[in-house]
Backbone bond lengths (Angstrom), bond angles and torsions (degrees), N, CA, C in turn:
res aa  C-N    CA-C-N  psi(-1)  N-CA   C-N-CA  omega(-1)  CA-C   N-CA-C  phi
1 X - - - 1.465 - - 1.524 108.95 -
2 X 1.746 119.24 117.97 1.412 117.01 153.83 1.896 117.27 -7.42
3 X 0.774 101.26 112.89 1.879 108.56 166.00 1.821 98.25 -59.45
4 X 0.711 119.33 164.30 2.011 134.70 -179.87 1.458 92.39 -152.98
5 X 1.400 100.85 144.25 1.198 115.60 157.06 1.768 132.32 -71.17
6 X 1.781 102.76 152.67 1.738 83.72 -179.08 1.483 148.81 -61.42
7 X 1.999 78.90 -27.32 1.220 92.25 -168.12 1.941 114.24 -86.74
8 X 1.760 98.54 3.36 1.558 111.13 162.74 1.317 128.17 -61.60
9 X 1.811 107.63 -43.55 1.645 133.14 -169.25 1.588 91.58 -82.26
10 X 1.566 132.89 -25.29 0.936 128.18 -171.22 1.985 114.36 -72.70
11 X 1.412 97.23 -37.93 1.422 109.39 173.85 1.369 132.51 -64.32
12 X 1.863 77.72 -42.22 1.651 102.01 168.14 1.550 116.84 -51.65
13 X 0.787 118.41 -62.16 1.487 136.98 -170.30 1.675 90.31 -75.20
14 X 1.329 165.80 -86.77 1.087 122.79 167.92 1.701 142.12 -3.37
15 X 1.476 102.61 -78.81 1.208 100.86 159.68 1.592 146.52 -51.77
16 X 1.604 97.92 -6.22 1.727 112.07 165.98 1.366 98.26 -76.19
17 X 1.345 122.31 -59.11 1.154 125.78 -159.96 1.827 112.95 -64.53
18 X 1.006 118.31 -29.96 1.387 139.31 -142.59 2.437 74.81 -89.63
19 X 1.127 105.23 -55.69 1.715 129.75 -163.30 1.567 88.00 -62.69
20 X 1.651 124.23 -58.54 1.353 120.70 -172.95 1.590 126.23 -68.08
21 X 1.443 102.93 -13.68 1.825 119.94 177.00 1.667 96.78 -88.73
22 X 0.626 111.28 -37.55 1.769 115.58 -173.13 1.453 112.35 -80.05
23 X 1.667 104.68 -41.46 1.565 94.79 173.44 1.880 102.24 -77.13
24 X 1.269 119.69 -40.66 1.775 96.33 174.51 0.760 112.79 -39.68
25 X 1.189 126.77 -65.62 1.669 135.75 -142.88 1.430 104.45 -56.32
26 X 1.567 110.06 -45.05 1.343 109.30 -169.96 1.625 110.13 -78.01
27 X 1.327 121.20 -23.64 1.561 122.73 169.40 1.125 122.80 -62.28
28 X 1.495 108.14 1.47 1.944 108.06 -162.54 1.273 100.60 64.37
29 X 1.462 149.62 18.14 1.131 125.32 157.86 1.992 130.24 -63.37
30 X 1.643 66.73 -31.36 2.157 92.39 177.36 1.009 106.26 -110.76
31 X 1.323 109.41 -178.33 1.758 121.42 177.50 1.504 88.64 -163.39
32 X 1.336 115.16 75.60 1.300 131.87 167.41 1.722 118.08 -118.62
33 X 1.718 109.34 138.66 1.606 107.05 -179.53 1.288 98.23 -78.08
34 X 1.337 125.36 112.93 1.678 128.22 155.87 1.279 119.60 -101.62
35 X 1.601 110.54 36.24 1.721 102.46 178.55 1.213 103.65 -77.35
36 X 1.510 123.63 157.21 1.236 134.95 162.02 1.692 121.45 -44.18
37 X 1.845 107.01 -46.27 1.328 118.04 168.91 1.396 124.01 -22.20
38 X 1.416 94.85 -52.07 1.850 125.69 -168.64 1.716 94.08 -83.60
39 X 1.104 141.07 -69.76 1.528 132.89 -147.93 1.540 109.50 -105.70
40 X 1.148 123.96 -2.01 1.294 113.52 -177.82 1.675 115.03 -55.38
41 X 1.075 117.05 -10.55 1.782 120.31 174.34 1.850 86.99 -65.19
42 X 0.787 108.65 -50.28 1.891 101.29 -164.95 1.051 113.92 -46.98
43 X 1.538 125.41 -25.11 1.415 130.06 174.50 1.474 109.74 -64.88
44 X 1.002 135.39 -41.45 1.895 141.45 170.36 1.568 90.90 -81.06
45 X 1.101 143.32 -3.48 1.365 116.73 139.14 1.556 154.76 -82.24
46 X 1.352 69.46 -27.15 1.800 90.92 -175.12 1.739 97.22 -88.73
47 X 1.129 118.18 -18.92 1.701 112.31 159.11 1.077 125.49 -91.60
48 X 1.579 120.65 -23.12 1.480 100.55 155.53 1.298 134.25 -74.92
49 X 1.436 112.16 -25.74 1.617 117.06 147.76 1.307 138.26 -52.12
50 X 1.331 107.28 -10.80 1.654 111.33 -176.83 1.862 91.90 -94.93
51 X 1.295 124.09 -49.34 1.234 119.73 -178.71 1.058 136.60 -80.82
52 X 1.842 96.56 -1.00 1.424 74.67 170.86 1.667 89.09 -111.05
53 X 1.099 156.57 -6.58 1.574 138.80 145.40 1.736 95.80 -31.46
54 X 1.229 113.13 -94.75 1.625 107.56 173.10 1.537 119.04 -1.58
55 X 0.977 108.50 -50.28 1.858 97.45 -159.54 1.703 88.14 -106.68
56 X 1.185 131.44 -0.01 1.818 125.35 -172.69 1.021 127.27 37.93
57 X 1.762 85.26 61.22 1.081 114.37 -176.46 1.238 136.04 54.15
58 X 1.693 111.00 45.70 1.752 108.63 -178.75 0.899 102.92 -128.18
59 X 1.728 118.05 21.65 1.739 103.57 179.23 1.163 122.23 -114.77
60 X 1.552 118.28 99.69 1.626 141.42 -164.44 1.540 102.53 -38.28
61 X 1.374 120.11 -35.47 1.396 118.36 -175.04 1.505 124.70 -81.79
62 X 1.633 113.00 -19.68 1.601 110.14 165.18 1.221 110.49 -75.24
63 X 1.356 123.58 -31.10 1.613 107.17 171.07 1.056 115.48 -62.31
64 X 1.817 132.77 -46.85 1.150 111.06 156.65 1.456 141.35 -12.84
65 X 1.661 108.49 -58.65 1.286 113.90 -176.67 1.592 131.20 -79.23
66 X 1.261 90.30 -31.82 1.548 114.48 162.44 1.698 109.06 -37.29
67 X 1.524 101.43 -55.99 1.851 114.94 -173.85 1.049 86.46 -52.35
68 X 1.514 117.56 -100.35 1.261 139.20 176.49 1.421 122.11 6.33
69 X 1.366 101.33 -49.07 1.659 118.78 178.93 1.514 94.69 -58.24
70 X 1.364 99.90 -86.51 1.289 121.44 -154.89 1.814 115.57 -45.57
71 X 1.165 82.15 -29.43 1.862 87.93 -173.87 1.810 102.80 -73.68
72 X 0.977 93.25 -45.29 1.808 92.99 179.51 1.390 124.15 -67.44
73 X 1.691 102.45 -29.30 1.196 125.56 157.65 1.690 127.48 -27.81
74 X 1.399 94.91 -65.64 1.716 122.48 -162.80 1.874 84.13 -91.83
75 X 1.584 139.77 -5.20 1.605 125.75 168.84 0.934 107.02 -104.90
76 X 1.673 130.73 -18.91 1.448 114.30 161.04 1.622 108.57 -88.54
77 X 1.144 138.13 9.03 1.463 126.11 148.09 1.513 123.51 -93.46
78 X 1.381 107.11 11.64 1.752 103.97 176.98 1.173 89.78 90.08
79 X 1.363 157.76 -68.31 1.489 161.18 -110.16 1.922 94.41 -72.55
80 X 1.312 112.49 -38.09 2.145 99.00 176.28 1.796 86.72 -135.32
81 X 1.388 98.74 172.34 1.027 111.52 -155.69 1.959 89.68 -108.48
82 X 1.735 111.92 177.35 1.306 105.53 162.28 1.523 129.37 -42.37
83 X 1.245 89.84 -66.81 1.996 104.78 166.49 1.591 106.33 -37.07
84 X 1.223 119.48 -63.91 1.416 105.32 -158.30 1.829 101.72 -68.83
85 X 1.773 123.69 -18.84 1.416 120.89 -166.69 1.303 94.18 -51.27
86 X 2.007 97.02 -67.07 1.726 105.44 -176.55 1.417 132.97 -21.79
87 X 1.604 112.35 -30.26 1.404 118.50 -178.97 1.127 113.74 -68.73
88 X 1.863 117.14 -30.54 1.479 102.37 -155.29 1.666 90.46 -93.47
89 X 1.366 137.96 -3.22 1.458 101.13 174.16 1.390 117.69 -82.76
90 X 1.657 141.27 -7.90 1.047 133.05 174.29 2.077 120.05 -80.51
91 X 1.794 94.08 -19.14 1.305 107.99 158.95 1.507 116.31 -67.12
92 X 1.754 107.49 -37.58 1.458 91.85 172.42 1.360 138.37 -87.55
93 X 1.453 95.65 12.03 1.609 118.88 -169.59 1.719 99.98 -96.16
94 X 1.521 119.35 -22.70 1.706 117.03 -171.25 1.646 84.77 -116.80
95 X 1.024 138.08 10.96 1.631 131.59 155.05 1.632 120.90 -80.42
96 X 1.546 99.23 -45.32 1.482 114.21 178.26 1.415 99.98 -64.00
97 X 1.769 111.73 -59.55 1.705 106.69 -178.20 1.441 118.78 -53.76
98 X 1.445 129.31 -23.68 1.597 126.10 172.01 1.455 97.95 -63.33
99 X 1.291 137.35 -56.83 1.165 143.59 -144.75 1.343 126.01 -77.04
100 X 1.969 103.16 -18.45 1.124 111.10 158.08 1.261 116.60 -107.71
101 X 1.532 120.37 -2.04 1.263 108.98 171.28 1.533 131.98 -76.93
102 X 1.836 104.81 -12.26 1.407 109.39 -161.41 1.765 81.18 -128.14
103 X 1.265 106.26 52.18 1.626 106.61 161.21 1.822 139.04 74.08
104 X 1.493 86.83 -16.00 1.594 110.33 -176.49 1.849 99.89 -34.92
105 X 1.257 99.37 -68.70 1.687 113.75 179.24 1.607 112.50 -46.93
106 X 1.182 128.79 8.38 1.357 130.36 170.96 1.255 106.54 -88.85
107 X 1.460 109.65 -61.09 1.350 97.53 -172.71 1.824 125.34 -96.74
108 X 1.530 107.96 30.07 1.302 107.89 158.15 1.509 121.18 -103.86
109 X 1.456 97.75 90.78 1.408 123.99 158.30 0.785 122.02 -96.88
110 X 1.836 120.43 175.34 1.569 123.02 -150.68 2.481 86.93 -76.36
111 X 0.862 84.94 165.51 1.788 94.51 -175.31 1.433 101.60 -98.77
112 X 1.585 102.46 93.35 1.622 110.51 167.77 1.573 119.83 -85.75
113 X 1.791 96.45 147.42 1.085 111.70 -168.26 1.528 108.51 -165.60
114 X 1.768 91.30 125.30 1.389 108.93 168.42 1.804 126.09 -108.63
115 X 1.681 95.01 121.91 1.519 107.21 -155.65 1.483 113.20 -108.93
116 X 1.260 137.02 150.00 1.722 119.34 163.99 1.570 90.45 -109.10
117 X 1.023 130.86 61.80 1.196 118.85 170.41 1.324 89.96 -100.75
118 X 2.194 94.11 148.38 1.695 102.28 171.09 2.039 112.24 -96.99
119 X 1.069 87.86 4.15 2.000 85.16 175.25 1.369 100.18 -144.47
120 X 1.553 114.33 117.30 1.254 133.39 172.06 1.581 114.80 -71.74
121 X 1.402 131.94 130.00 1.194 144.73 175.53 1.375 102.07 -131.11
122 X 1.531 124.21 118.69 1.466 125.44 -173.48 1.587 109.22 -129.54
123 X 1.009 104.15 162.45 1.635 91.13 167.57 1.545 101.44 -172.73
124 X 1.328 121.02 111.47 1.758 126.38 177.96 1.518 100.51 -128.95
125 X 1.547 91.84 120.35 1.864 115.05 164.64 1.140 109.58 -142.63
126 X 1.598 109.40 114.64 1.491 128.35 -179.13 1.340 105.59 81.35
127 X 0.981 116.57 24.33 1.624 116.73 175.04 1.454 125.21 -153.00
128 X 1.281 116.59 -150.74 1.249 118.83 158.38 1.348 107.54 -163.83
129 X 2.036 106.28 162.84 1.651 112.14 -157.73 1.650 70.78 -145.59
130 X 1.417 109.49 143.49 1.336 129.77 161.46 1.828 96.15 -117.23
131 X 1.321 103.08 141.24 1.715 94.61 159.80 1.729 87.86 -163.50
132 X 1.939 83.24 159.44 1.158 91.93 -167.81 1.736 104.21 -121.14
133 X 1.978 130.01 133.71 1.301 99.35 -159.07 1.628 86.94 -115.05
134 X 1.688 110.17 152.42 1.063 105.81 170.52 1.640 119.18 -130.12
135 X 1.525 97.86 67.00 1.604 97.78 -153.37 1.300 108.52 -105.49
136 X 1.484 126.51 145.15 1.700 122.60 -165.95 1.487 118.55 -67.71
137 X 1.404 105.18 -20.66 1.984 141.51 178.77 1.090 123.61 -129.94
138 X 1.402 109.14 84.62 1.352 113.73 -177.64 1.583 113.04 -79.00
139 X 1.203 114.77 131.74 1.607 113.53 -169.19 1.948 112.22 -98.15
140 X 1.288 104.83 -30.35 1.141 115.34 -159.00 1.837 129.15 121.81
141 X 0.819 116.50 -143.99 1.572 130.51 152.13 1.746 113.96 125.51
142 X 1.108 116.79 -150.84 1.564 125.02 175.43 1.445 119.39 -121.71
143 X 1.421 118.86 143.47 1.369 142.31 -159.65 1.079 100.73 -155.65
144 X 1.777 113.70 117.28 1.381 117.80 -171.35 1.710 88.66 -152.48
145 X 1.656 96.72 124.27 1.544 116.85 175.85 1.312 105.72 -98.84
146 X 1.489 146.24 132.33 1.492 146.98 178.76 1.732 87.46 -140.18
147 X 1.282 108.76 103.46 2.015 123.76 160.43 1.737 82.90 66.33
148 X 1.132 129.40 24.03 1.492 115.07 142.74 1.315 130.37 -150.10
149 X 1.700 122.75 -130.41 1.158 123.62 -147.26 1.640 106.45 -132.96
150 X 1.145 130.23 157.00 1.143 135.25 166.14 1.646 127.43 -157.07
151 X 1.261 124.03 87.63 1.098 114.75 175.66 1.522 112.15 -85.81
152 X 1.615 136.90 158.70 1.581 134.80 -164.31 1.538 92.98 168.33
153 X 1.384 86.45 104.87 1.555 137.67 -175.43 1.918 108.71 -81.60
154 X 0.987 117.71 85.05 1.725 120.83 172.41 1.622 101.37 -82.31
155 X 1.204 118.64 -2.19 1.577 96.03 -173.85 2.119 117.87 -58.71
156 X 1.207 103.29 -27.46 1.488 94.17 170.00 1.440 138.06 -90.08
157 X 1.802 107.79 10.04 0.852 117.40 -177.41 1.799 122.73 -103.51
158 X 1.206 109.84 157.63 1.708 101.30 163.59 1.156 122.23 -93.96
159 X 1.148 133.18 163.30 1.702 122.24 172.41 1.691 83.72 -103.64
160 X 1.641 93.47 145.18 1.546 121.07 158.28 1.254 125.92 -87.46
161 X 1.597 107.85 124.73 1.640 122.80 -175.28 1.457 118.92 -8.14
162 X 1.109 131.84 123.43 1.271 138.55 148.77 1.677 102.75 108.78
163 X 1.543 118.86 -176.02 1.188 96.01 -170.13 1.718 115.04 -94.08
164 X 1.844 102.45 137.40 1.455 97.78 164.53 1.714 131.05 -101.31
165 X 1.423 116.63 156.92 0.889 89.85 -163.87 1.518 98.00 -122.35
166 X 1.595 121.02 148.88 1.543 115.88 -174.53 1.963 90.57 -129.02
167 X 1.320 104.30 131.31 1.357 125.07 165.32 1.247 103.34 -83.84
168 X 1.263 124.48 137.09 1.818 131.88 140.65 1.766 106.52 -123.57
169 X 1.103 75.55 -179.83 1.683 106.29 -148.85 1.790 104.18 -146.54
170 X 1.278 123.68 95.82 1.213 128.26 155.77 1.557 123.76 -105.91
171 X 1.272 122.32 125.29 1.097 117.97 176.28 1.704 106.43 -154.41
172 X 1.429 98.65 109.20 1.471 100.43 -169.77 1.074 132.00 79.65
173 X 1.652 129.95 2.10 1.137 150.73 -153.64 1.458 110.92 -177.52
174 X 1.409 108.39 160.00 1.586 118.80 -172.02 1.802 120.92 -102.52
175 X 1.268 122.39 158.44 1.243 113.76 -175.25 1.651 96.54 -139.25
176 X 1.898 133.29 121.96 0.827 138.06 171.23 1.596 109.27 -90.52
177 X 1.328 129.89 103.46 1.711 106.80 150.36 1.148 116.65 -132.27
178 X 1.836 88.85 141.57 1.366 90.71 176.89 1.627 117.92 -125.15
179 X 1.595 98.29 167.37 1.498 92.93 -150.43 1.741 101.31 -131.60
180 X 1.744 116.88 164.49 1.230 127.30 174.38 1.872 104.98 -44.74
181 X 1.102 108.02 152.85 1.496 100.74 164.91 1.243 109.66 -96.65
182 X 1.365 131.09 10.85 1.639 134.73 171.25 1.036 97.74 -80.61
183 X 1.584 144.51 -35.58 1.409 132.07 -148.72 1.681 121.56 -87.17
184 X 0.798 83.78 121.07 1.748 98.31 -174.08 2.159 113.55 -60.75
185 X 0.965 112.43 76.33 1.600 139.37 -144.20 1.494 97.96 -104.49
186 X 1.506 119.32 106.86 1.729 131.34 142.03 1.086 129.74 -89.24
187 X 1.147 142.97 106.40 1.246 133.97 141.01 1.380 144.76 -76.23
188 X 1.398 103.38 156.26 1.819 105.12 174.50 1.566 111.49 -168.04
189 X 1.516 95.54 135.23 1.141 93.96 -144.72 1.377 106.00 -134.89
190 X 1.379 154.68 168.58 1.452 151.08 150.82 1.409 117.93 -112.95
191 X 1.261 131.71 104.94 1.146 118.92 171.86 1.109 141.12 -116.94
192 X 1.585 143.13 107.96 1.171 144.57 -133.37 1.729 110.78 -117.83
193 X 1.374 104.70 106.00 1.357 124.66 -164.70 1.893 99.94 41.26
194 X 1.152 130.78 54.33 1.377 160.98 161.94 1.712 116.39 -105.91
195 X 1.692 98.85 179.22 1.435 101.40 150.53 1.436 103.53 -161.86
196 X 1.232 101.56 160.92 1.519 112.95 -174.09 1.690 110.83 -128.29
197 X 1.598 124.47 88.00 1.199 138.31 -163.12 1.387 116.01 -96.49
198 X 1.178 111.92 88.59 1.787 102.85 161.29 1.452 131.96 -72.83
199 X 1.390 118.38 83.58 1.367 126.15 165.25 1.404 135.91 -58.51
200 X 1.555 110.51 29.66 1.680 120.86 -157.48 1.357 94.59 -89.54
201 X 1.442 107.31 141.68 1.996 111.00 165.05 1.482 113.36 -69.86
202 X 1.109 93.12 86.01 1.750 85.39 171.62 1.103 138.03 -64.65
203 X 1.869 114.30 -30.77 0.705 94.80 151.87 1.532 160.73 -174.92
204 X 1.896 88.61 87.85 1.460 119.68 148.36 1.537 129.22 -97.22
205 X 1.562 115.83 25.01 1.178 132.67 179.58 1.302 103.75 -65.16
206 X 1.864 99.82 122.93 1.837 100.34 160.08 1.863 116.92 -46.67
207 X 1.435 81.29 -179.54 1.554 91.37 174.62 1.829 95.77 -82.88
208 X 1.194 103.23 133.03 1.526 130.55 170.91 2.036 106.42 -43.09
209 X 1.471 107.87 143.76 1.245 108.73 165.69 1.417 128.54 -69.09
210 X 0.804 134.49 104.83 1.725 129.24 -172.49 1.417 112.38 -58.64
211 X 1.520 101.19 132.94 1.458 115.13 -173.80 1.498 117.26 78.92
212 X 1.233 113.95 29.61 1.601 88.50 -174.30 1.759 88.91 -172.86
213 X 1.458 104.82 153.97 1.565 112.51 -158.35 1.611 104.39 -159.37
214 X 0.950 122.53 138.09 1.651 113.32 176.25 1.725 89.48 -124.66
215 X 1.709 73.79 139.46 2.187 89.83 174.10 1.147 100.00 -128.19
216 X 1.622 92.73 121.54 1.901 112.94 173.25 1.323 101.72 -84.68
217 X 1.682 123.31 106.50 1.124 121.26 130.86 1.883 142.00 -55.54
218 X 1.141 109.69 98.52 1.529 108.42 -154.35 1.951 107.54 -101.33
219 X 0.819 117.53 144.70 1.328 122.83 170.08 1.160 102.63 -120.72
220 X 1.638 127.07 164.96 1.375 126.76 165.72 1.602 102.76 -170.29
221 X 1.394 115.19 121.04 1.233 120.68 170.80 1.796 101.08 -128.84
222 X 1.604 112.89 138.35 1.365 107.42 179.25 1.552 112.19 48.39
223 X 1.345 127.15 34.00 1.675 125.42 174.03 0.801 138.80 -140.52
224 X 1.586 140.54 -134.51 1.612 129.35 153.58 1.522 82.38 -168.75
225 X 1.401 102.45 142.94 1.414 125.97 146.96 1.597 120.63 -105.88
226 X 1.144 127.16 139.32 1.253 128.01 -173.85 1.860 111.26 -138.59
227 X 1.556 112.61 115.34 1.315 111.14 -163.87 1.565 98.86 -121.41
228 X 1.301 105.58 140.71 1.782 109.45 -159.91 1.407 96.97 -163.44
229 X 1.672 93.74 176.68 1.726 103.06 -165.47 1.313 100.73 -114.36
């Protein structure tokens, strides 16, 4: 079975849960408020929770959202009042300043990682994931940046016979990959007020692997992809 990423099963499993409250409710099994009115704070939660599991915990900006979440959270349930909301942004203003004062911001860097996985599954929002693959069969897979970053390094890998195919996904954020200069590489791409830059040496490119080709399907809205050797 394809490997998935954590922070995929993490969404997943939100969104089960999120599908099984909604189908009660609507069976008459519940009698729960699920308007959007009421929970839309959960949405800046459940993403600052996904990134910062993702980054292990070094990414200064899901705690951000987490606050943020949560405080608006607990005023659209009645739980604090206006007065008490007002308090928490100057609390979140001397939380952030501790956090860079005693170093926190040092060590949130992009989250490196060296993988032999043969199918890449990525996913960076509000952050960034560097990984590096070093797999004997490279299959392909999907890489999708939303308000972040992704660098993903194929130089130690081979591509596997025939053609593979890797999706990305920019939106609001950038995607670096770079690749063997053996690999026999198509792209196509759409990019919407984006760009999609191939920086490959063409040509001091080895001789190509026989039989085998990877096709970047690229999207790009508000981004840049950038593909290099």
């Amino acid at each position: 079975m394809a490997s998935r990423s954590k922070n995929n099963y993490f969404l997943a499993g939100i969104l089960i849960v999120l599908g099984i409250l909604f189908l009660l409710n609507n069976l008459g099994f519940a009698s729960l408020d699920l308007t959007i009115g009421t929970w839309w704070p959960l949405i800046l939660i459940i993403l600052g929770l996904q990134q910062l599991f993702a980054s292990r915990f070094t990414n200064l900006f899901s705690w951000f959202l987490i606050f943020v979440g949560v405080s608006l959270q607990l005023h659209q349930l009645g739980l604090i009042d206006s007065v008490q909301l007002k308090l928490c942004w100057p609390l979140l203003l001397i939380f952030l300043g501790l956090v860079l004062l005693f170093g926190f911001g040092r060590s949130n860097k992009l989250l490196v990682e060296t993988s032999p996985q043969s199918l890449v599954d990525i996913m960076a929002i509000f952050g960034g994931i560097e990984r590096q693959i070093t797999s004997p069969s490279f299959l392909g897979g999907f890489a999708m940046a939303l308000f972040g970053g992704i660098k993903l390094d194929l130089t130690g890998s081979q591509l596997a016979e025939g053609v593979q195919v890797l999706n990305i996904r920019a939106f609001f954020g950038g995607v670096e990959l770079i690749l063997p200069e053996s690999w026999s590489v198509e792209i196509r791409g759409v990019p919407i007020f984006g760009g999609i830059e191939d920086q490959r040496n063409k040509h001091l490119r080895l001789e190509e692997e026989a039989g085998s080709k990877l096709l970047i399907n690229a999207f790009v809205a508000f981004g840049g992809i950038d593909i290099k050797n």
